[in-house]
C-alpha positions, 0 to 999 in steps of 0.5 A, a space after each residue: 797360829 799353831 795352838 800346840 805352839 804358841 806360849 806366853 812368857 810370863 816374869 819379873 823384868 827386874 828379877 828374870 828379863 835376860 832369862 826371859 829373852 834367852 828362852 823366848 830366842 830358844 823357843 823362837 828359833 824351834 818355830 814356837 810362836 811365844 809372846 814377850 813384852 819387853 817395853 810394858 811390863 813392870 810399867 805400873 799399869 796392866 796393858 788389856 792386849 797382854 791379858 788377851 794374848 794368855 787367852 790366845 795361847 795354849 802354854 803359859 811359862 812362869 819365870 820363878 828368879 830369885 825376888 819374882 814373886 816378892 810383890 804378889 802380896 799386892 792384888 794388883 802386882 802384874 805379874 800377880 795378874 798374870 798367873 791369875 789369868 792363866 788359871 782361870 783360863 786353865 792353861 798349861 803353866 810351866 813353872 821355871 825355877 831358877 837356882 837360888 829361888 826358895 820355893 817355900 819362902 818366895 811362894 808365901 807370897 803368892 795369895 792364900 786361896 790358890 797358892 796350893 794349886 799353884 804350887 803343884 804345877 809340875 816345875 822344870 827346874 833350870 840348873 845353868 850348867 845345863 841350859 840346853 838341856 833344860 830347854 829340850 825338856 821344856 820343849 818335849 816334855 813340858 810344852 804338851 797339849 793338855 788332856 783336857 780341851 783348852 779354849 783357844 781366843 783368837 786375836 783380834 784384828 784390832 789387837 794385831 798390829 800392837 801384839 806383832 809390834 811387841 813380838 817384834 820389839 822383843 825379837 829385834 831386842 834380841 837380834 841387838 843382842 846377839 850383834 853388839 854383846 857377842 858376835 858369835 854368840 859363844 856366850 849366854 846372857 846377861 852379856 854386853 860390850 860398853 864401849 869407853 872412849 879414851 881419856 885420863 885416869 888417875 891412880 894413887 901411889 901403891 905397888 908399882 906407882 912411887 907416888 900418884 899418877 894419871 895415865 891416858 887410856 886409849 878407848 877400849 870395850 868392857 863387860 858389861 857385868 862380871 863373868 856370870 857362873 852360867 858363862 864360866 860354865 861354857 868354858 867347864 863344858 869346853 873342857 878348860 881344867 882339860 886343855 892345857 893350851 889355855 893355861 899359862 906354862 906355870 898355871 898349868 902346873 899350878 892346876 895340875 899339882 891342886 888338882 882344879 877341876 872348877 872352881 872351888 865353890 862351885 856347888 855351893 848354894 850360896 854362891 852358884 846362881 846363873 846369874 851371880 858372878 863366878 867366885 872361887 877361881 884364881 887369877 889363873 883360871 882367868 887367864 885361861 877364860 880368856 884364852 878359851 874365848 879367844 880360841 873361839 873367836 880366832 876359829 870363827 873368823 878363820 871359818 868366816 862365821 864373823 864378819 867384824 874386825 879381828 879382836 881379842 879379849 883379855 882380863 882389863 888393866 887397871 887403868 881400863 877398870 878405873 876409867 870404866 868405873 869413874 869416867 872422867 872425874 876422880 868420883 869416889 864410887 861409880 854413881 857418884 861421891 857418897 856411899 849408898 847402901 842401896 847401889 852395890 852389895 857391901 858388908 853393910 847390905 847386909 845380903 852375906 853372899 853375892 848377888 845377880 851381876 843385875 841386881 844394882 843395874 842402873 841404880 849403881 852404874 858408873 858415867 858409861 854404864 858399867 853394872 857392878 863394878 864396886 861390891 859384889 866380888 873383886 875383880 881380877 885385872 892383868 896388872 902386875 902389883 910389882 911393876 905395872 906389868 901385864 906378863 903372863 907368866 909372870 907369879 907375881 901378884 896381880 891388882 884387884 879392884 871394886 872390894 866385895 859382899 863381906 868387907 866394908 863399903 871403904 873397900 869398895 871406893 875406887 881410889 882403893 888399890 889392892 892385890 893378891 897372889 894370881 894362884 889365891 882363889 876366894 869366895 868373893 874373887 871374880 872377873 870381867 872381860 874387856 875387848 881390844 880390835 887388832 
């Protein structure tokens, strides 16, 4: 093992695991030798072997989300533990602050007596407009050996079997990723495809529908969560509010004459976290989202970087978004028939912004295993209101669905049928994406 080299990824798998698993592929692919445990942490009891491999390497890298330090009130919260070993074996801790995390108020968790130390580690702060970069800092700057002499313990041959399982089971965690979620890798996590397989959807009468009807929606792929602020970013970066070959004829007009540059709350603290769904974007920017997406998919096959299927991804249908929210009965919200407050981020949660697209994972889910489809924002579909349509170019306004952090939880029910003019841009309006095989 390379001693200068080698790092232990420390984090809250509720709060940080997609972060996690982005940096340890990052370090990984720089031939850094980084321990992960993606299977034991969070699991209530302190694995031994996890307390050893902080003693085995050189850099300890603390991932500070939003809500991570939260249980460190409680002397034996792991990751509490963690941090503990790693000062008393003194090594070098690089502390990484994701956007929303409030230092002063999360770090009074932290226990009394080294709280001060440890909030004088220099921390690398992580901006999602600039992963990359925020990582070639990490790796030039912060990733050091210390000046002072750092007591390496070898593992040992007892433990090696299980430590080369865990560090496997993260890098094939990872390799799954990157195959099933985005062949091309073109966009950062939290990001996976959930396949819906065909069947029947019901919808109320409103907009184009005269009275309810029920529709067959052949089998599809949606997004797992909504389009995160640290994804639309790439599609900023590749230059979107630039190139008018994404945008339709007349959003380009639209963009040009208001003058868009990114969407409108973008510098916004309460709504620009990584990891929280993009707000503040029309149906218009979605639209070229998506086009970007496609362009680079159509580039990679053409390349033969790809060797799946020609596909292509657009805004869902309604029908789409309602088969993927309630599977194959009419249930009134994702996980069933009654409100709970504590699956979704309605009015009544009482947070007052968007959250994580992971923050109700698992608890909140619908029959297939789509996160966030009811509160938190909006979701743009392709849907023309007036006609059922899904023309382009078409000014018309277009169905949202799934309600959001400022209204009422009776919004949020999926019989619920609203629109809005596709050129309206609000601050808790976003997107998801489905995939369709040519």
């Amino acid at each position: 093992m390379n001693s200068e080299k080698s790092v232990f990824i420390s984090y809250r798998r509720s709060a940080s695991r997609h972060l996690a698993r982005a940096i340890f592929l990052e370090l990984s692919q720089h031939n850094y030798d980084v321990f992960l445990d993606v299977n034991t942490i969070d699991s209530g009891k302190f694995d031994t072997i996890i307390l050893r491999q902080i003693a085995a390497r050189t850099h300890f890298v603390v991932l500070l989300s939003p809500g991570a330090l939260d249980r460190c009130v409680n002397k034996g919260d792991w990751l509490r533990r963690e941090i503990e070993e790693a000062m008393r074996l003194k090594r070098n801790i690089v502390p990484i602050i994701e956007e929303g995390f409030d230092f002063g108020r999360e770090t009074a968790f932290l226990p009394e007596e080294w709280r001060d130390t440890f909030t004088r580690f220099n921390a690398l702060p992580l901006n999602h407009f600039y992963f990359d970069a925020a990582m070639d800092m990490l790796r030039t700057r912060y990733l050091k050996m210390p000046e002072y002499h750092v007591e390496l313990l070898p593992t040992a041959e007892y433990d090696m079997k299980e430590v080369q399982k865990i560090i496997q089971a993260a890098t094939s965690e990872m390799e799954q990723v990157e195959v099933t979620s985005d062949p091309i890798s073109i966009l950062p996590p939290p990001f996976e495809w959930v396949d819906i397989p065909a069947g029947k959807v019901m919808l109320r009468k409103g907009g184009y529908l005269a009275e309810q009807t029920t529709f067959d929606v052949p089998d599809f792929q949606i997004t797992k969560y909504p389009i995160t602020n640290r994804q639309f970013a790439m599609f900023i970066g590749a230059g979107g509010y630039d190139n008018p070959n994404w945008w339709t004829k007349s959003g380009w007009q639209i963009k040009q004459d208001a003058n868009w540059q990114e969407p409108r709350f973008w510098h916004d603290p309460k709504f620009n976290g990584a990891n929280n769904p993009v707000v503040g974007i029309s149906w218009l920017e979605a639209v070229a989202f998506c086009n970007w997406l496609n362009d680079k998919i159509e580039k990679a096959v053409a390349e033969g970087n790809v060797d799946v299927s020609m596909y292509k991804v657009a805004l869902p249908a309604e029908q789409q978004w309602k088969r993927a929210a309630t599977g194959d009965d009419d249930r009134k919200y994702p996980w069933g028939n009654a409100y709970d407050k504590n699956r979704s981020n309605t009015e009544e949660t009482g947070v007052g912004k968007t959250t994580p697209v992971t923050r109700y994972e698992q608890v909140g889910d619908s029959p297939f295993g789509v996160s966030d489809m009811t509160g938190n924002v909006w979701e743009w579909s392709l849907t023309d209101w007036s006609n059922g349509s899904d023309e382009l170019e078409s000014n018309a306004q277009r169905v949202v669905n799934g309600g959001s952090w400022n209204l009422s939880y009776t919004f949020s029910r999926l019989g619920h049928r609203n629109s809005d003019h596709p050129f309206d841009y609000y601050p808790d309006h976003g997107f998801r994406i489905v995939r369709l095989v040519d």
